[in-house]
Every structure is written in structure tokens, then in C-alpha cells.
PASEBA-1860 file (N, C-alpha, C; in nm, 3 decimals):
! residues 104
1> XXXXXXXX> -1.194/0.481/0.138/-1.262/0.486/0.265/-1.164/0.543/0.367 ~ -1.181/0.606/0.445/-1.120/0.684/0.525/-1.108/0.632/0.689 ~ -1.024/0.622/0.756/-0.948/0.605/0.808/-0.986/0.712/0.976 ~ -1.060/0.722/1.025/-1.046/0.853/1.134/-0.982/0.817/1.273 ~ -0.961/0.670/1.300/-0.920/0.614/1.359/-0.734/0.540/1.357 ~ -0.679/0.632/1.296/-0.548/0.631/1.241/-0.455/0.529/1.293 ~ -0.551/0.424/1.273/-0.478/0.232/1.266/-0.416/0.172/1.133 ~ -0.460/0.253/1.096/-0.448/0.196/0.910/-0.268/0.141/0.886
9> XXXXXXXX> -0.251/0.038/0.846/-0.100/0.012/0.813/-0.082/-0.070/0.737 ~ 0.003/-0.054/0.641/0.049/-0.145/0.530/0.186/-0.245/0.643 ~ 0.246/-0.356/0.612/0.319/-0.431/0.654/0.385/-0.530/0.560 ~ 0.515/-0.561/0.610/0.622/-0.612/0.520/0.686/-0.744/0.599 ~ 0.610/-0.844/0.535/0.641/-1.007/0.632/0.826/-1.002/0.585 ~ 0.876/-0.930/0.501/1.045/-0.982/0.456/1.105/-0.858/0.502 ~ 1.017/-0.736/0.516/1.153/-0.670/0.577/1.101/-0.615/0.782 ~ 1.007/-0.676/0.805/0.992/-0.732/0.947/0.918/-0.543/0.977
17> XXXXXXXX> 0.859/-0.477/0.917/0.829/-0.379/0.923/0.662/-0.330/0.884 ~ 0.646/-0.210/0.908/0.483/-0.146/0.980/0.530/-0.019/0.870 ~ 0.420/-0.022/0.810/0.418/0.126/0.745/0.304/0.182/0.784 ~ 0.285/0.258/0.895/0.126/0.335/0.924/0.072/0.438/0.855 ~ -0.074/0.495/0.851/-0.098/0.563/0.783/-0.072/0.692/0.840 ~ -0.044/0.820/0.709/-0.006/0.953/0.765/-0.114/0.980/0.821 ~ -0.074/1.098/0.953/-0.215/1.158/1.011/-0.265/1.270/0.897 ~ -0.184/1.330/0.818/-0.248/1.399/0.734/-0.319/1.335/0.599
25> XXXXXXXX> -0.333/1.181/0.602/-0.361/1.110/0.477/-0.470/1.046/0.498 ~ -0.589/1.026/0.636/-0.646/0.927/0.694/-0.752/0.947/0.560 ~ -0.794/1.035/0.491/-0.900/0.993/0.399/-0.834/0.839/0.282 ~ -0.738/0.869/0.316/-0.684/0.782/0.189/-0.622/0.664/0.214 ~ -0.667/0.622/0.346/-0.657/0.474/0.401/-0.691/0.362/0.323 ~ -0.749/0.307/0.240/-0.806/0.244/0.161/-0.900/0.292/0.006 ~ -0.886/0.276/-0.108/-1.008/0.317/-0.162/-1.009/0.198/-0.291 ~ -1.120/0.262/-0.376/-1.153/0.141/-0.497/-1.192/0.260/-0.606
33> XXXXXXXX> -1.133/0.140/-0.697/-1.146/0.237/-0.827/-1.154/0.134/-0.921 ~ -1.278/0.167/-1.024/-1.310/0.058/-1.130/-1.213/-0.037/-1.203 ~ -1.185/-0.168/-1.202/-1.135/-0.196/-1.276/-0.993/-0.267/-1.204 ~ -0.966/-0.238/-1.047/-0.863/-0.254/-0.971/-0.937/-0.360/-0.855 ~ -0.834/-0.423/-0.764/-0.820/-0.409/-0.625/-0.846/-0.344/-0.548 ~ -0.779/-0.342/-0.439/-0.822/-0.236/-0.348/-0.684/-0.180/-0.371 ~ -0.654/-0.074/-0.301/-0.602/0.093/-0.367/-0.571/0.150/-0.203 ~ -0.478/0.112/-0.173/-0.386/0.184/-0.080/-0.347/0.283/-0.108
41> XXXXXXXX> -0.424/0.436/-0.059/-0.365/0.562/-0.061/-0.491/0.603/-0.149 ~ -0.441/0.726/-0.252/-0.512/0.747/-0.356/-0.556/0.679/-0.454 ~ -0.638/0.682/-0.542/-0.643/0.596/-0.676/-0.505/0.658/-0.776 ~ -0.515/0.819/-0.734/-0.467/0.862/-0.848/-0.297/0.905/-0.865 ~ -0.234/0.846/-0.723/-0.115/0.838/-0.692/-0.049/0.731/-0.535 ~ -0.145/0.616/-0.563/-0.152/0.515/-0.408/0.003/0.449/-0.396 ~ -0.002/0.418/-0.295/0.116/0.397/-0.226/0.119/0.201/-0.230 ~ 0.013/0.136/-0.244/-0.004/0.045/-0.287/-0.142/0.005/-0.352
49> XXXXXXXX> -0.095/-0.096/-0.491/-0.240/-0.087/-0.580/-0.236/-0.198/-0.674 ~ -0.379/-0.284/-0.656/-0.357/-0.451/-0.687/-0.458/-0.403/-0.824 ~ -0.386/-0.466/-0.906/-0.422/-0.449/-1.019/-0.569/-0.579/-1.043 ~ -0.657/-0.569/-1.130/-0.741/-0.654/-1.215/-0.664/-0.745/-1.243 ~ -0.726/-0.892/-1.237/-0.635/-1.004/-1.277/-0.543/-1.005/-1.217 ~ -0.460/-0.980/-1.132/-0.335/-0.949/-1.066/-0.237/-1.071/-1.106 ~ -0.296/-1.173/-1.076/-0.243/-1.338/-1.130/-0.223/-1.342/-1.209 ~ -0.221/-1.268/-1.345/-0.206/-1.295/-1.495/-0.153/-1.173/-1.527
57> XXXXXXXX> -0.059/-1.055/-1.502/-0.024/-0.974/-1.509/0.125/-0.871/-1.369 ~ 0.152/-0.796/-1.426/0.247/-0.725/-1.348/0.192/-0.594/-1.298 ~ 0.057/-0.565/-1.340/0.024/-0.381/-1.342/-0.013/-0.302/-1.197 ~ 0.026/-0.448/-1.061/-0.013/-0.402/-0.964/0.173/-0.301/-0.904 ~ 0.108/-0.221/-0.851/0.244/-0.142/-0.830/0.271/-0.122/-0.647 ~ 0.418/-0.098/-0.629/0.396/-0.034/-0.513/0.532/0.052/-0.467 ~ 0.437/0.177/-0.446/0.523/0.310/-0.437/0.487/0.389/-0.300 ~ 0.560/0.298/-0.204/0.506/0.414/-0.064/0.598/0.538/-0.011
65> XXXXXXXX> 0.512/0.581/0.066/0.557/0.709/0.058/0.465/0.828/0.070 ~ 0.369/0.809/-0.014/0.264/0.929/-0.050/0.171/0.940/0.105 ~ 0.112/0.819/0.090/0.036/0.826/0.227/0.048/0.734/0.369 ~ 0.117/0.664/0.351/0.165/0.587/0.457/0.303/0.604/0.447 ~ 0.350/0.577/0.580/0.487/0.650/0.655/0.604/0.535/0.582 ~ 0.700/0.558/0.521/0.853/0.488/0.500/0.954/0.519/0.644 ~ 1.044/0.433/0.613/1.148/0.454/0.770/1.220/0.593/0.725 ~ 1.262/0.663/0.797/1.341/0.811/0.750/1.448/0.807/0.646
73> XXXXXXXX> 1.555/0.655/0.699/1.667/0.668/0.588/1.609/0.641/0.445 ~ 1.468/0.633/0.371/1.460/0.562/0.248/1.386/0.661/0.223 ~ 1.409/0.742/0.077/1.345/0.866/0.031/1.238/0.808/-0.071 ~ 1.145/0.915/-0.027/1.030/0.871/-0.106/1.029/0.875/-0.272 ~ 0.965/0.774/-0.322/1.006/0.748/-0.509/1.124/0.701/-0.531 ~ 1.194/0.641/-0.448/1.325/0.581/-0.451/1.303/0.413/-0.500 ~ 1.415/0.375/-0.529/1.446/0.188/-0.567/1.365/0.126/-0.451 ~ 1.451/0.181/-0.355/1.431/0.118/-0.211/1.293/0.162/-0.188
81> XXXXXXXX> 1.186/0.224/-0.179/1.083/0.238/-0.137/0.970/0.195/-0.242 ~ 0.988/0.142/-0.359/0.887/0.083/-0.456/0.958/-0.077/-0.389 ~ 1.061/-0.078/-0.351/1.078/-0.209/-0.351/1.047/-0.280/-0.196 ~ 1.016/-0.223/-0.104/0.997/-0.259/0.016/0.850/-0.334/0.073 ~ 0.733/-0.330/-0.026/0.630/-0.418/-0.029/0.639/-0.541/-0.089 ~ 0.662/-0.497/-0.237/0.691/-0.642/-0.312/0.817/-0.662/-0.391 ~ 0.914/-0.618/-0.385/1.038/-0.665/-0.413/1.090/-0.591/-0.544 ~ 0.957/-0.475/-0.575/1.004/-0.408/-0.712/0.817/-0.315/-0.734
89> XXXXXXXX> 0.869/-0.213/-0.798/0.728/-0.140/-0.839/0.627/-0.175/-0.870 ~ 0.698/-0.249/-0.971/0.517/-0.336/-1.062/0.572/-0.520/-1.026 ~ 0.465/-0.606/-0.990/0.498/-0.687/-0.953/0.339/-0.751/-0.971 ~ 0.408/-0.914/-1.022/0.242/-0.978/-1.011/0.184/-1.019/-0.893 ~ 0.065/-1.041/-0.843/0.041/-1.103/-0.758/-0.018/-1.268/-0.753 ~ 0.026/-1.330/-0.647/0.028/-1.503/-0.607/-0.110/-1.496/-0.537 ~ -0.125/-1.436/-0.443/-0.197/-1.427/-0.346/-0.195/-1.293/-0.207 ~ -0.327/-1.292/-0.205/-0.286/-1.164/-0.105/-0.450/-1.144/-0.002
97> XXXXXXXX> -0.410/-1.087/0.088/-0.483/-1.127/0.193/-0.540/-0.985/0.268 ~ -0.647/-0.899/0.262/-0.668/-0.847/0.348/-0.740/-0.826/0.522 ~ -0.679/-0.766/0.615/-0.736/-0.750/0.721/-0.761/-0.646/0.775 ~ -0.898/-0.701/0.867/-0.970/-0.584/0.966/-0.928/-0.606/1.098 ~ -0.857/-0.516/1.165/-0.842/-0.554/1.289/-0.905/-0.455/1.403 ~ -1.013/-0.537/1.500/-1.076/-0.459/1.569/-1.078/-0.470/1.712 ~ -1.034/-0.350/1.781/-1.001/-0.368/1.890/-1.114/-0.275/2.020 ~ -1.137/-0.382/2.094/-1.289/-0.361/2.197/-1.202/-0.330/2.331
END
């Protein structure tokens, strides 16, 4: 789902940080793809992506970069940038929470 309103942001409660979405990426603000979570970025190269079962598995990944913004010093596909959502690329999930935030 797309994004035309270029609010879209991933966020990091441990490293106190905002990853917004690119202005050239707003289609790829959110999407869904059979069999997953929801799908930060693309399906077919997302920047964050909650796997099926997430609780009973590692297959959710996170690699930003592609469509939402990293800080300048951390190159994209790097240690440091799979590791800045959840502490490593593929990682299980505990719990996880999405929000709409709407502003009048």
C-alpha cells in the first residue's frame, strides 16, 4: 500500500532512532504477500519483513536501506544495517505492534 503522504517510518526503541520512508519509495510503504506479515518496502527485496508464525521461527528478516532512509555513516546491506531493527537479519519474533498515526 502506498504511502503519498510521505509519513511512513520504521523506528528503533534501542537505538533511539526514525527510519522514514524514501520519497522515491512511497509505493512501497507497506505491502502483503501470501504467506507473511506485513512487508516493509517490497515483497521482493523489503527493508523489513515478519515472517508466518514469526513466534516459532527466525525467517522474519531485516535489511534497511532499500526503501526507508539508514543514518549516512551505515552502508546499505551492511552488519550494521540488518542489525539496527532487530539485533541481526533474520530474527524471531516475541511480539510486535503496528501503528496508524493520524494527524487532523
Amino acid at each position: 500500500m502506498g504511502d503519498q503522504t510521505a509519513s511512513s517510518f520504521l523506528f528503533s526503541l534501542d537505538h533511539n532512532l526514525t527510519f522514514p520512508i524514501k520519497r522515491n519509495q512511497l509505493d512501497y510503504a507497506i505491502s502483503a504477500y501470501g504467506g507473511w506479515g506485513p512487508i516493509y518496502g517490497s515483497p521482493y527485496g523489503p527493508d523489513l519483513s515478519i515472517a508466518d508464525k514469526c513466534h516459532l521461527n527466525d525467517n522474519s528478516c531485516s535489511s534497511l536501506g532499500s526503501h526507508y532512509e539508514i543514518p549516512v555513516n551505515v552502508k546499505e546491506y551492511s552488519n550494521e544495517a540488518f542489525s539496527l531493527l532487530a539485533g541481526s537479519k533474520k530474527f524471531k519474533v516475541i511480539e510486535y505492534e503496528v501503528y496508524e498515526l493520524r494527524f487532523e
